[in-house]
Structures are given as C-alpha cells and as structure tokens.
N, C-alpha and C positions, 0 to 999 in steps of 0.2 A: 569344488565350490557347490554349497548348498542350493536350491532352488530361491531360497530365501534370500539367501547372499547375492545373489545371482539381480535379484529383485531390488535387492537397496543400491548394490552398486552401479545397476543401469540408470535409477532413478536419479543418483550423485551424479552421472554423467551428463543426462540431459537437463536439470538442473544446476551442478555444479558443486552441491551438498542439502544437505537437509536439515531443519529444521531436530530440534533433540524429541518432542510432543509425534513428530510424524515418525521418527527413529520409532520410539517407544510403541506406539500403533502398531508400527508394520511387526515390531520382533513378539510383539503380545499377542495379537489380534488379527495377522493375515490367515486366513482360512485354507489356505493352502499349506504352510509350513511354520507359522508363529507358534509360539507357546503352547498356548490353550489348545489349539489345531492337533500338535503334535501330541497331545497326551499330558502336557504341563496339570498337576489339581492340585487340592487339598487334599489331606489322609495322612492317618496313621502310617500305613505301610505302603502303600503304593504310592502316597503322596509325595511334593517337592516338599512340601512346608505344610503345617498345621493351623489351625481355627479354632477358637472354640467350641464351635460343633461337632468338631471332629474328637476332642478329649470325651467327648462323652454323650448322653442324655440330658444330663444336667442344668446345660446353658440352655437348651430348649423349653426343659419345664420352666424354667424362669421365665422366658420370653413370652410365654402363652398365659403366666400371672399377668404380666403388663399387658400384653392383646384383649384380655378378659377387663381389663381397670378400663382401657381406653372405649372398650366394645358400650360399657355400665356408661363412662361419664357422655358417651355419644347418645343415650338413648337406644340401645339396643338395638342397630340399623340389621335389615336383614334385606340384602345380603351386604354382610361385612367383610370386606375386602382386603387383604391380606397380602401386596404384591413385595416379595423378595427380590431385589436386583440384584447380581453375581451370586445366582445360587447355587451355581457348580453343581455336583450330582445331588443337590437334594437333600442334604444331612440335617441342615436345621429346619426344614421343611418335616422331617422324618419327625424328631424329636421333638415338636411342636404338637404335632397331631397325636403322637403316640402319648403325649401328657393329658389328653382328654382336656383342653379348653372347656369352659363355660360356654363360650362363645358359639362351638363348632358344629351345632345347627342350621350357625349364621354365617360359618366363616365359607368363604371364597378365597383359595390361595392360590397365586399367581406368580410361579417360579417365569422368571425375566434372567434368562442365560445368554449370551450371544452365540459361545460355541455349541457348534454343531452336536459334538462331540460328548458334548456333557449333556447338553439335551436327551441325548442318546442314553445315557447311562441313567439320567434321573427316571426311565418309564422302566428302568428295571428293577426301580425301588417304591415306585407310588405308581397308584392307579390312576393314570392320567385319559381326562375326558378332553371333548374338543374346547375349545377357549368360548366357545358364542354359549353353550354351558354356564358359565361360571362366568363371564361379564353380561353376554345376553345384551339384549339392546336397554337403552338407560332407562331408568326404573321414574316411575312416575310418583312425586314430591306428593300424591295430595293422595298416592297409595295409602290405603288401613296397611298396617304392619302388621302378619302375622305373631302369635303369644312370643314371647323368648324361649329358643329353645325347642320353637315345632318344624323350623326350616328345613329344607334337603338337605345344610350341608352334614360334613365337608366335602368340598366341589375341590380338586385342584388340578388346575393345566400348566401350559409352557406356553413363552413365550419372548421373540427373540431381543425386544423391546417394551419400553414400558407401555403401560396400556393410554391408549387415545384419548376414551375417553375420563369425566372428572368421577370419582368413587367415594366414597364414604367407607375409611377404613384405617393401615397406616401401612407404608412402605419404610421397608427396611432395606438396610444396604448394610451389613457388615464384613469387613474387609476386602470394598469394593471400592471406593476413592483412591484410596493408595496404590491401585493397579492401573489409574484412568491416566490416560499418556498428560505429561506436563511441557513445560518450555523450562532451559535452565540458565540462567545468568550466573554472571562475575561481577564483582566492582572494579575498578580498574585502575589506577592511579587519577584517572582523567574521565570517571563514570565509568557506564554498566554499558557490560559487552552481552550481547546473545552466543552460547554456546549452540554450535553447528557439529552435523556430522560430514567428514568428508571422505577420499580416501586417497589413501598415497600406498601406491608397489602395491596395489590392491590390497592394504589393508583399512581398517575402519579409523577415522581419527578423528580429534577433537577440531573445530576451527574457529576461532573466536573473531567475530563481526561488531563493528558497533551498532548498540542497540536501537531501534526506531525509539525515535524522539518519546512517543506516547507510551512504549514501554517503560525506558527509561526512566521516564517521572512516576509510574508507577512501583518502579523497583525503589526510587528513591521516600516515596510514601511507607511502603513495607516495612525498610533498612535504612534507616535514613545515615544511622550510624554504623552500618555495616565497613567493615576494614574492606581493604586493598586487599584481592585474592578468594576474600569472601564470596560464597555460591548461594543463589536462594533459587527457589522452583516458581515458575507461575502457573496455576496451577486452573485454567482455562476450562478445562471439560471437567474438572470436578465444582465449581461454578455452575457452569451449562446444566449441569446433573443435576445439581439441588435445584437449578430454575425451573426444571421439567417436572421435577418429583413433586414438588410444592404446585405444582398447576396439574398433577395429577388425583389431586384432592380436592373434593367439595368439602369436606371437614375430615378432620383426623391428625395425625403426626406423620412425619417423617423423623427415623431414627437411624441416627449413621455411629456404626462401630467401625474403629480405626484405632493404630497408631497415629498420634496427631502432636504442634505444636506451633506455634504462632511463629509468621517470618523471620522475623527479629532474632529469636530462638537459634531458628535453623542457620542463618546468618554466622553464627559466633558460634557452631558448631561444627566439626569437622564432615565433609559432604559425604563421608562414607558412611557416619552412621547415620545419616535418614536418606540415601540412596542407595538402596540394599537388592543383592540378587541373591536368589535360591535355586538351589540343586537337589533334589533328595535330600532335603532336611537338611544341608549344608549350604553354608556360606558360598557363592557361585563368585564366578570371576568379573573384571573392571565391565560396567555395563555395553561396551561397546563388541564385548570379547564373543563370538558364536553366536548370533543373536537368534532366538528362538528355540536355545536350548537350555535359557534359565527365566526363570522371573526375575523382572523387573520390579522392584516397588520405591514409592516417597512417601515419607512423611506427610498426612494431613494437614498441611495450615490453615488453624480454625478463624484466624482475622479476615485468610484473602475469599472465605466461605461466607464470614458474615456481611462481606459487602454485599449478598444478596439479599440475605437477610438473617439476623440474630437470632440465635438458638433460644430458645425458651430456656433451657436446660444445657447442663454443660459438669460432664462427674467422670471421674474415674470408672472403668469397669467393676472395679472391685468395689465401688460406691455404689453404682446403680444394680448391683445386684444383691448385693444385701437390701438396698432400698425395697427391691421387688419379691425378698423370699428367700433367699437360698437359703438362709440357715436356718429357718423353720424346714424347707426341704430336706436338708440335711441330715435334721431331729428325726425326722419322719421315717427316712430311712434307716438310721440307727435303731429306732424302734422295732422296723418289718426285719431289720435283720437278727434282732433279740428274741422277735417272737418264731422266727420261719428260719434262723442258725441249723436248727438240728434235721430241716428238712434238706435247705442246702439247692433248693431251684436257685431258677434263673430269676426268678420275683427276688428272691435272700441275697443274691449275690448283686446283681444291680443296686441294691437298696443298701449294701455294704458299700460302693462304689464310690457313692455321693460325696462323701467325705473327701477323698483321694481329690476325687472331679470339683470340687471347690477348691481345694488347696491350689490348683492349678489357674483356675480359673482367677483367683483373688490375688496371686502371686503377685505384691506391688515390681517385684522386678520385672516380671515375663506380661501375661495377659490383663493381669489384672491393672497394669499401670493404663491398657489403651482409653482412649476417650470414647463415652457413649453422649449426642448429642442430638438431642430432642427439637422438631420444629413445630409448632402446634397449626392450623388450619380449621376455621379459621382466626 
C-alpha cells in the first residue's frame, strides 16, 4: 500500500468515506504522493497527456496577438500583468515571450503552479526573479505611465497561488478547470444521490448517500430532465476559481481554455467520456483505481461557471484562434520557409512547422473543438 493509499484509507476510517471533490484533491494534489507531486505533466514525451503548448510554438504566438489587443484596448498599462494559473513547467509561458509581444516592456508574468515539482522544472527554462520584482507593491492610479514600450519588462516569477493583490492585466488558466477536484451526483429513481468514496477488503469503492437537500435542488436546476442513473459533476472550486480570478483584476480579462459543456449535456452523456484519466498519453484506469498514478480530469460545465458570472465571449478553440492570427502566422511562416528552405536552420524549420502545429491545434475533433471563454473586467 502506497503512502497515498495509506492516506485516503485512514481518512475513510475516521470519517467513514469521503466525499468524490476531497477524493480528487488528495490523488491530484497531495504533496507528498498525488499526481502532480509524483511527477504526473504535460509533454510530448515525458508527459501523461498533451496541451497546446506542448504541440508546439504556435498556440503561444497566438496568445501574445491577444495579450498585445488587450494590453492597446487597456491603455497600455505598464506594468501589465500576465498571471498564468496551472502553468506546469512553463511551456506556454516559453512560447509567449519567445514571440516577442508588443506588449513585453510592459509585461509582468506570473506563473501560479501549486506543485512543488513543477515549480522546480519552470526556473530551468525561464529566468525567474523574486515575485515583489514583478508585482512590487500596488502601483499608484494617479502615476504618469512611462512611453509604451520603454518598461523593464519582461519580469517573470512563480508563484504557488494567485496573486493578493488587484492587477491590470489578464489571467489565463488553460487546461486548469478540468483538473480542479468536483463533487459527483446520480439521479435516482426518487432524486439525486451524492457519490462518495468508501472502502471495502481495502479496496476503493463507490458509495451512494442522499443528497443534502440544497444540493439536490441545485442538481435538479442543472438537469432537470436528467434520466434515472444519469451522472453530473458540481463543480465547486472551479466556481471558487473564476470568483478569485475575477477579483484579481482591477481591469482586464480572464480567459479559460478547456474541454467544456453545459450540465444538461454531461447529463445525457455516458460519464466516461467527460470523466477521463491519463497515463503516458493513454487512456488510464476507473478513477478510483491507484490513485495518484493517473490524472484525473471533468469536463468544464460552462452554465454551473456562469452562475458567477457570464463570459463576455464563448468560441471554439479553433474559432478563437483564427479570430486572433494563426493563419496569417501560418502564411508567414510559409514564407520564411520559401525564402530560408535552402539554408535549412532552425528559423526555416520552425517556420515550416506552423502548418502541422495549426492543423492540430484547429483539429474540430481533438483541440480544436475545446472552449476558450473570455471574462472582461471591468
């Protein structure tokens, strides 16, 4: 028995089981033996699962067209604040700076990682200064702004949580919801049950409780017409998340990239495929199975998000990034590689690249179907 194992099964003792939101927690996010702890990422080849950071350059230079629109229609704040939430080792961090923003005089970027671990790996890829650097104490409203464009940056640090204080900038979180522990319900012939973990002969098991009243009317708000057997996710701390991220803004956006889709959806959909684990790029075993030695993830649901508040914006990935560029990027790199083919660098072969790295990226079946969903501030 794992340290982990060891840790959920005492906690089922002297509570009697656990909750599925504290499950998911403890196998993703214990510091001693969860996922992320153990070595769980993103990556090509060392990775569990892939991002679009990880396909390439590409999604990055996209990202830093949009930080450059947002940076212009704010008024060119300086310093413009840039905080990443689940930024794992840094990738889109990488490929952001490496596209040379307009911005990046201005910019201040703020990798927000919890693991330790990954922390660790991002200062082996970026120059990381201390955090009072790059936040510094809050900048005074009635400050002359330096020209656009004459600032120190780019400034970028770590940090385990999102920042305290309010910024003038935009936080992004891509494919960081669908890692955030949930709660999971059934409907039942007779209403909605809370799915519990318990354990029987020491292993992990399902326990189905009736729901608390205030749940239950909430599940029946979601799915109202959800069947007998039907499963949906509440989905608590990705709520909690957007209320934080939104009150970590004096103006700007918050942008969430996800797989995502509304209750009701998930409801009339079999619970395997929006409660999904990963191994090395493979499909991982029933979530209860070894916990800490796969990812967890759920589906986005963008209804139980808006009861915080409604997305300005709401597209496909493969929408919002045509929106912002890629196939001019694209062109462009088609170009360098007609004109720098016979040289055959790493400029020619990168710039050959782009092509490949959109097709994946746009793919309505794979990446390109996830949702990217914009909160404006104020």
């Amino acid at each position: 028995m794992t340290g982990l194992d060891q840790l959920i099964t005492d906690r089922i003792a002297r509570f009697g089981s656990l909750r599925f939101d504290e499950f998911v927690d403890l196998a993703l996010n214990d510091q001693a033996s969860g996922f992320f702890a153990a070595g769980g990422r993103a990556g090509r080849r060392d990775g569990d699962f892939i991002t679009s950071p990880e396909v390439g350059p590409l999604f990055g230079a996209v990202v830093a067209r949009h930080l450059d629109a947002r940076w212009e229609d704010l008024g060119h704040p300086d310093p413009f604040v840039v905080v990443e939430a689940g930024a794992g080792r840094g990738a889109l961090a990488l490929s952001v700076l490496a596209a040379g923003p307009r911005c990046a005089a201005a910019l201040r970027y703020v990798l927000v990682e919890p693991s330790a671990a990954l922390r660790e790996a991002q200062a082996e890829h970026l120059a990381l200064v201390h955090p009072f650097e790059v936040l510094g104490p809050e900048a005074d409203p009635e400050a002359e702004l330096p020209p656009p464009g004459t600032g120190a940056g780019p400034l970028v640090c770590a940090l385990e949580d999102l920042p305290a204080q309010e910024v003038d900038g935009v936080v992004l979180a891509n494919e960081l919801l669908d890692n955030l522990p949930f709660r999971l319900l059934e409907r039942g012939a007779d209403g909605w049950s809370e799915v519990r973990v318990a354990s029987d002969a020491g292993q992990l098991v399902e326990l189905l409780v009736p729901a608390d009243e205030d749940v239950a009317a909430r599940a029946e708000v979601l799915a109202p017409d959800a069947r007998a057997g039907a499963r949906i996710p509440l989905q608590e701390a990705a709520g909690e998340w957007l209320r934080r991220a939104l009150g970590a803004l004096r103006r700007g956006s918050v942008v969430v990239v996800d797989y995502a889709d509304v209750t009701a959806r998930l409801a009339d959909r079999p619970v395997e495929e929006w409660l999904r684990t990963y191994r090395a790029h493979e499909r991982g075993g029933p979530p209860l199975r070894a916990p800490g030695t796969q990812d967890v993830t759920c589906e986005v649901a963008v209804d139980q998000l808006a009861t915080v508040a409604a997305p300005a914006s709401d597209r496909t990935q493969a929408e919002w990034l045509r929106h912002w560029g890629i196939e001019r990027l694209v062109e462009d790199g088609r170009r360098v590689w007609q004109e720098r083919a016979g040289v055959g660098d790493l400029a020619a072969l990168r710039a050959r690249s782009r092509a490949v790295e959109a097709e994946a990226l746009t793919d309505p079946t794979g990446l390109g179907a996830f949702r990217v969903l914009e909160w404006r501030v104020p």
